[in-house]
C-alpha positions in Angstrom: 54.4 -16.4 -43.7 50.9 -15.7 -41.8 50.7 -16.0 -38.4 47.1 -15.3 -36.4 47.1 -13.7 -33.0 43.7 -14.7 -30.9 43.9 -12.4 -27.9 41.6 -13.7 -25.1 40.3 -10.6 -22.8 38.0 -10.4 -20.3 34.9 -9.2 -21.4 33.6 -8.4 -18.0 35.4 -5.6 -15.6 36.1 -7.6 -12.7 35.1 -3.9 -10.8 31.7 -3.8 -12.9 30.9 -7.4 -12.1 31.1 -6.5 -8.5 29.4 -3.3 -8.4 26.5 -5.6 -10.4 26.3 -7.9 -7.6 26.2 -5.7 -5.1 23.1 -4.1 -6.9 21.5 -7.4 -6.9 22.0 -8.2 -3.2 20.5 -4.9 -2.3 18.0 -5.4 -4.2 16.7 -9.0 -2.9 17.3 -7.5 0.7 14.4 -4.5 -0.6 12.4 -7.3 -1.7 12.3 -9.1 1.6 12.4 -5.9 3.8 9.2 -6.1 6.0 8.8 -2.7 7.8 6.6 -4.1 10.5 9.6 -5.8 12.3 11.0 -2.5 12.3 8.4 -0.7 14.3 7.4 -3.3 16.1 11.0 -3.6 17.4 10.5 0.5 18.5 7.4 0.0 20.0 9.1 -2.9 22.2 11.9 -0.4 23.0 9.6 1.6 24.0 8.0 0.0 26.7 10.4 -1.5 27.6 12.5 1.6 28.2 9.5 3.0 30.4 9.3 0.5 32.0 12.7 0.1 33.2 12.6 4.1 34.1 9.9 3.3 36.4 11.8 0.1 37.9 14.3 2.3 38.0 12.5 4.9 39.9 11.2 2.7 42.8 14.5 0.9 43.2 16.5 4.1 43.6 14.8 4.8 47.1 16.8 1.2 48.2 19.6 1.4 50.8 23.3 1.8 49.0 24.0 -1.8 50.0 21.4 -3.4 48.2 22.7 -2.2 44.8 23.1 -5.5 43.5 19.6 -6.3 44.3 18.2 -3.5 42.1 20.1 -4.4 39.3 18.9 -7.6 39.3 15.2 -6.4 39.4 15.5 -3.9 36.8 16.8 -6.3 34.4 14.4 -8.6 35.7 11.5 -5.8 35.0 13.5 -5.3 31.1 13.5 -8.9 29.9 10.1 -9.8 31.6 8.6 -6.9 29.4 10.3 -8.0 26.8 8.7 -11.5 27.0 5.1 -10.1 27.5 5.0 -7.1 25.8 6.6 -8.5 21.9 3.4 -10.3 20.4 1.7 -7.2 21.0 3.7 -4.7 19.8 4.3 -6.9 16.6 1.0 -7.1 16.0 0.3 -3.3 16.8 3.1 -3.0 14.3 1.7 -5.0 11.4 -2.0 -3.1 12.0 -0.5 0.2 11.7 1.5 -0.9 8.6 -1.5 -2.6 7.0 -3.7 1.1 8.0 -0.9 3.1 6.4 -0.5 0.9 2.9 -4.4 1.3 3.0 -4.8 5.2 3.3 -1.6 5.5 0.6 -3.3 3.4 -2.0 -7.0 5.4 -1.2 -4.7 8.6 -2.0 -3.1 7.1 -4.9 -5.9 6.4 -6.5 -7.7 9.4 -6.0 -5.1 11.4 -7.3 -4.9 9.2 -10.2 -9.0 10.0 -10.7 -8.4 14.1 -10.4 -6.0 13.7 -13.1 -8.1 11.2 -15.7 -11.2 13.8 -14.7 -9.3 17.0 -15.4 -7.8 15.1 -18.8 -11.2 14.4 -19.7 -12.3 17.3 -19.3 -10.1 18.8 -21.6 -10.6 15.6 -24.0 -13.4 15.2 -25.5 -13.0 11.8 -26.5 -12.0 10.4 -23.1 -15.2 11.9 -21.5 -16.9 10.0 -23.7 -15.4 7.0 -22.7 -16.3 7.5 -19.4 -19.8 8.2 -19.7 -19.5 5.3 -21.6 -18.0 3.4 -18.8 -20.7 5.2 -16.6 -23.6 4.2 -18.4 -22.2 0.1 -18.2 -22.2 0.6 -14.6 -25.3 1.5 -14.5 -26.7 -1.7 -16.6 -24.4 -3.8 -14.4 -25.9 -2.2 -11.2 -29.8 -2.2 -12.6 -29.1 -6.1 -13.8 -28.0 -7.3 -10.1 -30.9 -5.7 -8.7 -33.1 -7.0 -10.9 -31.7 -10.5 -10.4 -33.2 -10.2 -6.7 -36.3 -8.6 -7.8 -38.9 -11.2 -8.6 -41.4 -9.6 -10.6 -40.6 -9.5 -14.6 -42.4 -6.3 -15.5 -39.9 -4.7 -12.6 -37.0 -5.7 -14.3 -38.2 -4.9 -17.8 -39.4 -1.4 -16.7 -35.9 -1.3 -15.1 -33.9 -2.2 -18.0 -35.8 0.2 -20.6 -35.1 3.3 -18.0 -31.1 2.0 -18.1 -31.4 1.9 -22.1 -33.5 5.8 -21.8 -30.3 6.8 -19.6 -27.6 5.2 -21.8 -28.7 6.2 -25.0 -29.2 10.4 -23.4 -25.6 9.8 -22.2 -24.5 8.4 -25.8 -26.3 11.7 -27.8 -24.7 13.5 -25.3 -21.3 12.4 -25.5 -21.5 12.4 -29.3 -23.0 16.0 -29.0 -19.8 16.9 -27.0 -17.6 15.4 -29.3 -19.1 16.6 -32.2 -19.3 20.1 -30.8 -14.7 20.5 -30.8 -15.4 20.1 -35.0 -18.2 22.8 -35.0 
């Protein structure tokens, strides 16, 4: 006689499952993560905190029996700088954010042009590509301006320089190129 055993088992850990979602949640908490709150919430501090130093400063030369009276007015001076002083220091915040993500990408891609130059240099077929690319930007440039220019013997005297150029750069590039072989 046959008999057939189906085992049913889990295939999920529980302990892997969990770890997975616990992954995920950080990860849609990165996603939504806005750095501006942040430093906009220390520059409040901040000012806040000096503020209340100074509050703190003039109401320490009251009489001992008007302690409860200074307390009142340095919380007073805290939560009234809180009030005025948190548009401002959110949008100081969100400027000096918006500057820093600006410099970092100007570095970025610098950096990333130092490394395609110093490739190309070594390459002789991407340094043709970008005198290549070079010479397009130059047509590009001399067809805008000649768009504004009026006069058709400008823009024809125009393009024919920008052909002169690109066709130099091409022998030149395939000069370079063919030199490696040589």
């Amino acid at each position: 006689m046959t008999s057939f055993i189906q085992p049913s088992f889990p295939t999920v850990h529980p302990g892997v499952a969990r770890a997975e979602s616990v992954v995920g949640a950080a990860r849609s908490l990165y996603k939504n993560f806005d750095s501006t709150k942040g430093l906009s919430t220390m520059l409040l501090a901040a000012v806040v905190s000096a503020l209340v130093v100074v509050a703190d400063q003039l109401v320490d030369t009251w009489a001992e029996g008007h302690l409860l009276a200074a307390w009142v007015a340095v919380w007073a001076v805290g939560f009234a700088a809180i009030a005025l002083f948190a548009g401002s220091a959110r949008r100081t915040a969100v400027r000096v954010v918006a500057t820093l993500d600006a410099w970092s990408l100007r570095q970025a891609r610098a950096r990333a042009d130092q490394r395609l130059w110093a490739t190309a240099l070594s390459d002789p077929r991407i340094m043709a590509d970008l005198q290549v690319a070079m010479g397009r930007r130059e047509v590009a440039e001399v067809a805008a301006s000649a768009e504004k220019a009026p006069q058709s013997n400008r823009i024809a005297a125009a393009m024919l320089r920008t052909f002169d150029a690109m066709d130099a750069k091409a022998l030149n590039a395939a000069n370079y190129r063919m030199s490696a072989f040589r």
